[in-house]
C-alpha positions as a printed NumPy array, in Angstrom:
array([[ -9.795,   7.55 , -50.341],
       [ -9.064,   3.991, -50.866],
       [-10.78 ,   1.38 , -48.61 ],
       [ -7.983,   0.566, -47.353],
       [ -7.047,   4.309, -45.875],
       [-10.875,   4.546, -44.836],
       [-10.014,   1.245, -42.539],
       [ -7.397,   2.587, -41.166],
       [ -9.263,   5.952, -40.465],
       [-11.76 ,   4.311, -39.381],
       [ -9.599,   2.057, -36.951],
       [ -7.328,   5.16 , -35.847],
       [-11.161,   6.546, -35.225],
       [-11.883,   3.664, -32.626],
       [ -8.803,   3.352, -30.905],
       [ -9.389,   7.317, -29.836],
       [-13.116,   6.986, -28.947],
       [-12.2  ,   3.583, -26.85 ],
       [ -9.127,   5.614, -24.975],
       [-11.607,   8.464, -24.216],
       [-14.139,   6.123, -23.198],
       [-11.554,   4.617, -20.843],
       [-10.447,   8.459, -19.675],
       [-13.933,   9.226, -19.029],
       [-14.498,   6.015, -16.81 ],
       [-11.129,   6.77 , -15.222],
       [-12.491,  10.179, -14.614],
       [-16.247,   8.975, -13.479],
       [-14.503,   6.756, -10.86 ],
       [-12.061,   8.983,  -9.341],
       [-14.635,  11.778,  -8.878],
       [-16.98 ,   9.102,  -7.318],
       [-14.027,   8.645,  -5.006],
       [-13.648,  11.701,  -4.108],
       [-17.13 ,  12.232,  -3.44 ],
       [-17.142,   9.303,  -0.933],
       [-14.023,  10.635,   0.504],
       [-15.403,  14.406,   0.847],
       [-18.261,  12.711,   2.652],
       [-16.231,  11.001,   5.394],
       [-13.326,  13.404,   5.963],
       [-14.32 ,  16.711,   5.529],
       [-18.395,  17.176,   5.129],
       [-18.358,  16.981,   9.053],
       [-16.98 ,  20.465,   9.13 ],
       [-17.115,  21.339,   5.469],
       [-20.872,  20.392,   4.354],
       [-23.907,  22.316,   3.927],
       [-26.281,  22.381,   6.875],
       [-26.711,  22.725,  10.387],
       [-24.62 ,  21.607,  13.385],
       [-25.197,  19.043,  15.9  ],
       [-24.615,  21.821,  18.177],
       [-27.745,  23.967,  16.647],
       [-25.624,  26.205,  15.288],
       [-26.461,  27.567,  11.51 ],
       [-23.504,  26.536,   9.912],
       [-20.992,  23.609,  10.582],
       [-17.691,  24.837,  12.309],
       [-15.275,  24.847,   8.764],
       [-17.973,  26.248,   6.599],
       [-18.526,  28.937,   9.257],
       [-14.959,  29.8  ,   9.804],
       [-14.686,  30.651,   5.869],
       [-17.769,  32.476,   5.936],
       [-16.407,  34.507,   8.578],
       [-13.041,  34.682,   6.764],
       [-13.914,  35.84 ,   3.311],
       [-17.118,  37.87 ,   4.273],
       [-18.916,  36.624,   0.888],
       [-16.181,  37.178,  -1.559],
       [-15.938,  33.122,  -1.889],
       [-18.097,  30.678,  -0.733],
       [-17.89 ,  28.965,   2.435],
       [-18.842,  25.785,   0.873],
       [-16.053,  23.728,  -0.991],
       [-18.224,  22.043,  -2.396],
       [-19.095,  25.724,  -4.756],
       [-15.345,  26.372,  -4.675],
       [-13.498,  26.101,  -8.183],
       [-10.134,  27.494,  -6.871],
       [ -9.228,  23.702,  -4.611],
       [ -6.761,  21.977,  -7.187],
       [ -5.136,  18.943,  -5.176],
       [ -2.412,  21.322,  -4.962],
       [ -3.845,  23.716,  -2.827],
       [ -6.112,  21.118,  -0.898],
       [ -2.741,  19.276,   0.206],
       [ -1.193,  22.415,   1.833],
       [ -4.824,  22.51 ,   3.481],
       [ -4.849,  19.168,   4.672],
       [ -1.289,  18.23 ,   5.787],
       [ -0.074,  21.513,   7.472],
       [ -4.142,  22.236,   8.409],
       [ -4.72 ,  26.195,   9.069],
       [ -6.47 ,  27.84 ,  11.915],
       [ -8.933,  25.752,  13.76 ],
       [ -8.641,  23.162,  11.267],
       [ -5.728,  20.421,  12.185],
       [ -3.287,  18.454,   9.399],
       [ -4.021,  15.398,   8.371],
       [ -1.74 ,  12.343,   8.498],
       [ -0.991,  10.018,   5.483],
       [ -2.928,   7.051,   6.999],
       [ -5.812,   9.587,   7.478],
       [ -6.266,  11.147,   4.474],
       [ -4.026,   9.165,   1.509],
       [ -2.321,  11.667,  -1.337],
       [ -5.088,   9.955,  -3.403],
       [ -7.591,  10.813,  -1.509],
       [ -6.422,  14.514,  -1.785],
       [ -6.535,  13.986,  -6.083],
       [-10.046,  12.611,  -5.715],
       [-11.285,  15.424,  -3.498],
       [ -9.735,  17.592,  -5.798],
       [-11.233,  16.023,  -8.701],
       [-14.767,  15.391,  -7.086],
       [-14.913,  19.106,  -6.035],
       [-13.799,  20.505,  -9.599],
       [-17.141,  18.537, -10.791],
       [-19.289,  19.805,  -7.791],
       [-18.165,  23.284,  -8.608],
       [-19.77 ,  23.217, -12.374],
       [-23.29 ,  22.212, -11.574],
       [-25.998,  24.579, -11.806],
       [-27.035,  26.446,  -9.668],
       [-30.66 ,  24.9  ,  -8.601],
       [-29.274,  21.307,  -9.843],
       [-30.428,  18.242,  -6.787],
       [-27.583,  18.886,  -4.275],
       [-27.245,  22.496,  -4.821],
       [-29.5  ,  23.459,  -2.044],
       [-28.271,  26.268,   0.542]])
């Protein structure tokens, strides 16, 4: 290989680790996002813990328990089946007890964040800080 063709390599090299670099960033942020906007919209009903009302379970994380009877979680949060797809039937028609969401509530990016911070939240270990049930 000539030095020249090893520059180029090696250039053609860079450019590819710099775009994944800037994918992975991309990535990083929009799963931060999401988390933030799983937080505010729908941990009230969809998080792990207790109600205000002293109940076990909040009211959407209940309701799933009830409705798949341990064949899926009732916490999204464990849920890898919630592409953006799915979670924007969910949260503009709403289903059950659980209303729609308007545009100026919940954005169409907020929807590919969730969707994208839940995919991540769905990998960790078992065990791993924020895990706990």
């Amino acid at each position: 290989m000539t030095v020249r063709a090893l520059g180029r390599t090696s250039l053609a090299a860079l450019i590819v680790v710099t775009f994944a670099a800037g994918a992975h960033a991309q990535n990083v942020d929009l799963v931060n996002r999401g988390r933030a906007a799983f937080q505010h919209t729908c941990a009230p009903c969809h998080g792990v813990g207790a109600g205000d009302d002293g109940r076990a379970m909040l009211p959407g994380s209940q309701s799933l328990k009830l409705k798949y009877k341990g064949e899926k979680s009732p916490f999204l949060e464990d849920r890898s089946d919630l592409p953006s797809a799915v979670l924007h039937t969910f949260v503009r028609r709403g289903t059950w007890s659980m209303p729609g969401f308007r545009k100026t509530e919940v954005t169409d990016a907020d929807i590919e964040a969730i969707a994208a911070y839940l995919d991540q939240s769905s990998k960790r270990p078992k065990g791993a800080p924020g895990t706990e049930r």
